[in-house]
C-alpha positions in Angstrom: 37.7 10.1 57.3 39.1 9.0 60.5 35.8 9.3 62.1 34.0 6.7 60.8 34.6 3.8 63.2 34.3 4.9 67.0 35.2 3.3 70.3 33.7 4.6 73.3 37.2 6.4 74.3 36.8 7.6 71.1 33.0 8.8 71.9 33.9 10.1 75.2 37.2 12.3 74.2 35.9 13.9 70.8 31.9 13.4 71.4 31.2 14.4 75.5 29.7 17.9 75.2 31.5 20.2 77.9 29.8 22.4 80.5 30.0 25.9 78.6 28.9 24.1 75.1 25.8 22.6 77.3 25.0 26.2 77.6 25.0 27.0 74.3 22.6 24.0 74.0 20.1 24.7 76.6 17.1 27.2 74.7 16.7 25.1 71.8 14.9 22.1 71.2 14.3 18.8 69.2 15.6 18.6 66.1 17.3 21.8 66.0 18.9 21.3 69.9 20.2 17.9 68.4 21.2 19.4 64.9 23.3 22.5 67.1 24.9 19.6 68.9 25.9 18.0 66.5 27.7 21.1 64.2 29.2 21.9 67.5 31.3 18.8 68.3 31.8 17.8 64.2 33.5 21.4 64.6 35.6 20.6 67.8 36.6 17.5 66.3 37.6 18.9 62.7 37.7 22.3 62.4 35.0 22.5 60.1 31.3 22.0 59.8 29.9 18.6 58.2 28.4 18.9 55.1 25.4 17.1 55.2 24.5 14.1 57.7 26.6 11.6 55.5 29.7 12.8 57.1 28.6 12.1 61.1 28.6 9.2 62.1 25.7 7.3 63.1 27.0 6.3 67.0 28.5 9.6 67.2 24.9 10.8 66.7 23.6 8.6 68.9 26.4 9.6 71.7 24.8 13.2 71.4 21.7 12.4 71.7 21.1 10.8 74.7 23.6 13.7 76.1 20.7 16.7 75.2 18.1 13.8 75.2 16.5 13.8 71.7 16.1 10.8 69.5 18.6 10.1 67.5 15.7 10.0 65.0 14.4 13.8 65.2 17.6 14.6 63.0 16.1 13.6 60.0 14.0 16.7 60.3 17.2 19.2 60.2 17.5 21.4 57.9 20.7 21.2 56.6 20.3 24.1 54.2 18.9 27.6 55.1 18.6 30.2 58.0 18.6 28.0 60.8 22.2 26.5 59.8 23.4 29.1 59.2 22.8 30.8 62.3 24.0 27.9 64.1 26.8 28.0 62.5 27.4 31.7 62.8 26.5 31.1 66.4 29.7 28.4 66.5 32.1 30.4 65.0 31.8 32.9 67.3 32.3 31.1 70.3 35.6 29.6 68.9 36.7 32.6 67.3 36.6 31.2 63.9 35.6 32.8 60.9 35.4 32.1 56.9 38.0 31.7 54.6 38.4 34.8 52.5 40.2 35.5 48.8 43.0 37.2 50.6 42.9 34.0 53.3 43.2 31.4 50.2 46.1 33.3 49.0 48.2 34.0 51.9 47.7 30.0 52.7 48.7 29.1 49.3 51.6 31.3 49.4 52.6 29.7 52.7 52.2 26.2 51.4 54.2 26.9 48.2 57.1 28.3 50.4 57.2 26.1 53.2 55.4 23.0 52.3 55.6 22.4 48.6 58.9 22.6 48.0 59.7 19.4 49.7 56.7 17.7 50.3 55.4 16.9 46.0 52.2 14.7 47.3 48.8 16.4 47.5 47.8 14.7 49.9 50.1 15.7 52.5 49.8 19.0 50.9 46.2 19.5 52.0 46.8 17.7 55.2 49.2 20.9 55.8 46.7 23.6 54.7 43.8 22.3 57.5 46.4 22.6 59.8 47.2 25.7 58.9 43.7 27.3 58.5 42.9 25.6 61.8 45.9 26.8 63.7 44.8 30.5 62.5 41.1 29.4 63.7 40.2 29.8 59.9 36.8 27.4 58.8 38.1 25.4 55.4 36.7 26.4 52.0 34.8 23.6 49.7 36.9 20.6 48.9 36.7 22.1 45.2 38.6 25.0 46.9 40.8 23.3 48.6 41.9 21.5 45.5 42.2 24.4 44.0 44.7 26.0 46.6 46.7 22.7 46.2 47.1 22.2 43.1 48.4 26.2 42.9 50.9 25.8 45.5 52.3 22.4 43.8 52.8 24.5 40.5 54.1 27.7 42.0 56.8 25.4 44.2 57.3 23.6 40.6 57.7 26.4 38.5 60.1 28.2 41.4 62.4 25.3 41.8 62.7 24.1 38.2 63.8 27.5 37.2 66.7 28.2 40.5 67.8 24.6 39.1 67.8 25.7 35.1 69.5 29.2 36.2 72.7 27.2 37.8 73.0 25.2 34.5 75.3 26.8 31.6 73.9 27.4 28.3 75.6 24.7 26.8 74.8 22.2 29.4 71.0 23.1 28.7 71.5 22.7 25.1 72.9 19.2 25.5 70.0 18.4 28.2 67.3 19.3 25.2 68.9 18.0 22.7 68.4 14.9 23.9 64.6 14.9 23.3 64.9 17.4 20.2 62.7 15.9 17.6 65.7 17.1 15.2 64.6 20.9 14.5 67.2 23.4 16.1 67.6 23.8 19.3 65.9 26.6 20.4 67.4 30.2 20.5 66.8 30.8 24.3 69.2 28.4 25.0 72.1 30.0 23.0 75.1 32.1 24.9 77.1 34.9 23.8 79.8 32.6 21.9 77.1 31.1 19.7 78.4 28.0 20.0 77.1 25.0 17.5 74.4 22.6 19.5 75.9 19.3 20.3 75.8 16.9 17.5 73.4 14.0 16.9 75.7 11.8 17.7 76.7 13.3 21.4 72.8 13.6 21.7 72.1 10.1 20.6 75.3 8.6 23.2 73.9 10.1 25.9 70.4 9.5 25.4 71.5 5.8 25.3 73.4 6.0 28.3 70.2 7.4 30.2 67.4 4.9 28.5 65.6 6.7 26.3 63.4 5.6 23.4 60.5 7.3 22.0 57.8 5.4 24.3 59.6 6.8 27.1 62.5 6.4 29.3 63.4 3.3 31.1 66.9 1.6 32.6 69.2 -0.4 30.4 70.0 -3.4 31.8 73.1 -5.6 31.5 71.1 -7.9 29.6 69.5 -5.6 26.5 74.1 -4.8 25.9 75.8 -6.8 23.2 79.5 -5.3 21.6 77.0 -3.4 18.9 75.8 -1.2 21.8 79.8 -0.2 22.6 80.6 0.2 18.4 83.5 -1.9 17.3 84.6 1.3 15.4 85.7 2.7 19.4 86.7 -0.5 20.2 89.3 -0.8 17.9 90.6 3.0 18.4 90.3 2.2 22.0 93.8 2.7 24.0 95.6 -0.8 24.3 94.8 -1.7 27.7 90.7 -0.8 27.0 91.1 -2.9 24.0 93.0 -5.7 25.5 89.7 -5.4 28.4 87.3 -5.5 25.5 88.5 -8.8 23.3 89.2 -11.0 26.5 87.5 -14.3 25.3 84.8 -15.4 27.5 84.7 -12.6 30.1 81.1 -10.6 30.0 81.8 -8.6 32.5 84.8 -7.0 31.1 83.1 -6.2 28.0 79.9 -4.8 30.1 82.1 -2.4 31.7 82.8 -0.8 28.8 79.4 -0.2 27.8 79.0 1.2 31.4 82.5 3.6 30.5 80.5 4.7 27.3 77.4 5.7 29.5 79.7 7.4 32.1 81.1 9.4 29.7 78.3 10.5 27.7 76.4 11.4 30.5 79.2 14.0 32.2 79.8 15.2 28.8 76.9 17.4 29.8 78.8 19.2 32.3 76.1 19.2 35.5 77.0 20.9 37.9 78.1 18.3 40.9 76.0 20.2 43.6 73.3 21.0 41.2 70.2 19.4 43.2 71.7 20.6 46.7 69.7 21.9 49.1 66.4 20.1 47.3 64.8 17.1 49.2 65.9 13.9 47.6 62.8 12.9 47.7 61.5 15.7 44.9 64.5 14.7 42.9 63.4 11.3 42.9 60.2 12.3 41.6 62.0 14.3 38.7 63.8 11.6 38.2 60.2 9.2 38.0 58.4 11.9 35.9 61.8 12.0 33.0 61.7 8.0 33.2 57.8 7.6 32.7 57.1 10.6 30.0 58.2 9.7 26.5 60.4 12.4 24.3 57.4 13.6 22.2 55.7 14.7 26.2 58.9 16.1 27.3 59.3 18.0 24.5 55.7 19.8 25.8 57.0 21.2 28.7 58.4 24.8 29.8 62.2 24.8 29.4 63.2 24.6 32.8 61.1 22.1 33.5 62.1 20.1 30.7 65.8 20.8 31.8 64.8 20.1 35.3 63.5 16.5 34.8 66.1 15.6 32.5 68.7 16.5 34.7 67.5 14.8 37.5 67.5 11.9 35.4 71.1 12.3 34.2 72.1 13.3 37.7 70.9 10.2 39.5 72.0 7.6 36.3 75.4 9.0 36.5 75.8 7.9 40.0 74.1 4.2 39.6 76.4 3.9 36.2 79.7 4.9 38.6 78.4 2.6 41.7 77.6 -0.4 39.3 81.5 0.3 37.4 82.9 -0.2 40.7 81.0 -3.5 41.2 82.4 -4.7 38.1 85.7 -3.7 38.9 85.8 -5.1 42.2 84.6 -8.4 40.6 86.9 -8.6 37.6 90.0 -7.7 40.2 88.8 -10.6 42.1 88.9 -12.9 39.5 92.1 -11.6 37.4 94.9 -14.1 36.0 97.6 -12.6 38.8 95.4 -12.9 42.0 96.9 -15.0 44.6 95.1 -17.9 46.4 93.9 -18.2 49.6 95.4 -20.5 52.1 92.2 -22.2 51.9 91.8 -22.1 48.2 96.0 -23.9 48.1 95.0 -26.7 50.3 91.9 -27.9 48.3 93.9 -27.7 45.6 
């Protein structure tokens, strides 16, 4: 916590006990005027009670006691478990207006986090950061860690389950069949993703292209790179039914590039032969596509296959979604260099005169 190292401005601003907490000081003594300060100001400073004398700091402590002048020492002997505590801490709540969190508090927080929070903010961390804030702004004392976990991890997987179904619902049934298939383990695609024409799933080849064109192999998903492509990825079956001017691209001697942008073409194609929707991820935060898009790329087939339809659809569409638009930029890169370098380009005045 951020409490662990303290300057004195630190100690001064967060530590200085104020003139109506003095008051609710004065009457006790030793140990238990010490321990009161103590829950008092760790409250102030957090929202919440400490745990157990772990979580104060030891100057923090020693600021305190020289304010209500007890040894630091005599706060060995508080009970941190029992009447006393918890009458001090009943005591504390009351003067802030704070209370405990209740069953109906922990759900209206986590439906609040999955609404507002969760949707577009996918770390847990920054998650929880949101629910103290909330609880505090509603002067509600935090639940257990365990708890708090709890309401975190629920509001992650209600956003989850909310978004990857509005995303699944805007696909058609035949562009979710073709987003399966390409981590069907060969069975039949399953009925729920069948329309009313009963149209055939895609075939293992269309599957298989466009499962290339994304990266995927059984131990998981991963980019291909220009280096892992040789003429067997493109086929020389399509090559040689290719349309002239693809072909003539394809058999220019010596020039890589060239023959990489068809490989590129091939991915292209495969990929919007799943018919996504262009604006299919608008109005979600890239960032939470991203993370799709990480999740599809690090989870092999055989996982994929585990998850709830539209969640399966979901990541696999990200995936596909993001790919196609890499593929497209890095097509226009090789165009833009093969242009530069064709047969009919004219040299620069510079070029004529060191020639």
């Amino acid at each position: 916590m951020d409490h662990i190292s303290l300057n004195v401005h630190e100690l001064t601003e967060n530590w200085t006990l104020l003139e109506h907490e003095r008051e609710l000081v004065s009457g006790k003594r030793g140990p238990t005027r010490l321990g009161f300060a103590v829950l008092l100001k760790f409250h102030t400073r957090y929202g919440r009670f400490p745990r157990d004398r772990s979580e104060v700091p030891d100057r923090a402590v020693d600021f305190l006691a020289r304010q209500v002048r007890v040894p630091a020492a005599e706060l060995d002997s508080y009970d941190w478990t029992g009447r006393t505590i918890e009458y001090h801490r009943a005591q504390i709540r009351r003067h802030f207006g704070f209370r405990e969190c209740t069953v109906a508090d922990a759900e209206e927080v986590t439906a609040y986090l999955t609404e507002h929070v969760a949707r577009e903010e996918r770390r847990p961390e920054r998650v929880r950061a949101e629910l103290l804030a909330r609880l505090r702004a509603q002067s509600i004392e935090p639940p257990t860690p365990g708890r708090c976990d709890r309401i975190v991890k629920a509001a992650l997987r209600a956003a989850e389950e909310y978004l990857t179904a509005w995303i699944s619902s805007r696909l058609t049934a035949a562009s979710v069949r073709r987003i399966v298939s390409l981590v069907d383990d060969g069975d039949a695609v399953r009925d729920d993703t069948a329309d009313s024409r009963n149209e055939s799933p895609p075939s293992t080849a269309t599957a298989t292209a466009t499962a290339t064109a994304i990266g995927l192999t059984e131990t998981g998903l991963r980019d291909i790179g220009l280096r892992d492509i040789g003429l067997r990825d493109i086929g020389l079956r399509k090559i040689k039914e290719a349309p002239a001017p693809a072909l003539a691209l394809a058999l220019a001697p010596g020039d890589l590039d060239r023959r990489a942008m068809l490989v590129e073409i091939d991915k292209l194609l495969a990929i919007r032969a799943v018919e996504l929707p262009p604006d299919l991820f608008g109005g979600i935060a890239p960032a939470v596509v991203a993370g799709w898009r990480a999740r599809a790329e690090a989870e092999s087939p055989s996982r994929l296959r585990t998850h709830p339809l539209p969640l399966r659809v979901t990541l696999l569409a990200a995936l596909l979604h993001q790919r196609e638009r890499e593929i497209a930029d890095s097509l226009v890169e090789l165009l833009i260099s093969i242009s530069g370098r064709g047969p009919g380009r004219k040299r620069a005045p510079e070029d004529a005169a060191r020639g």
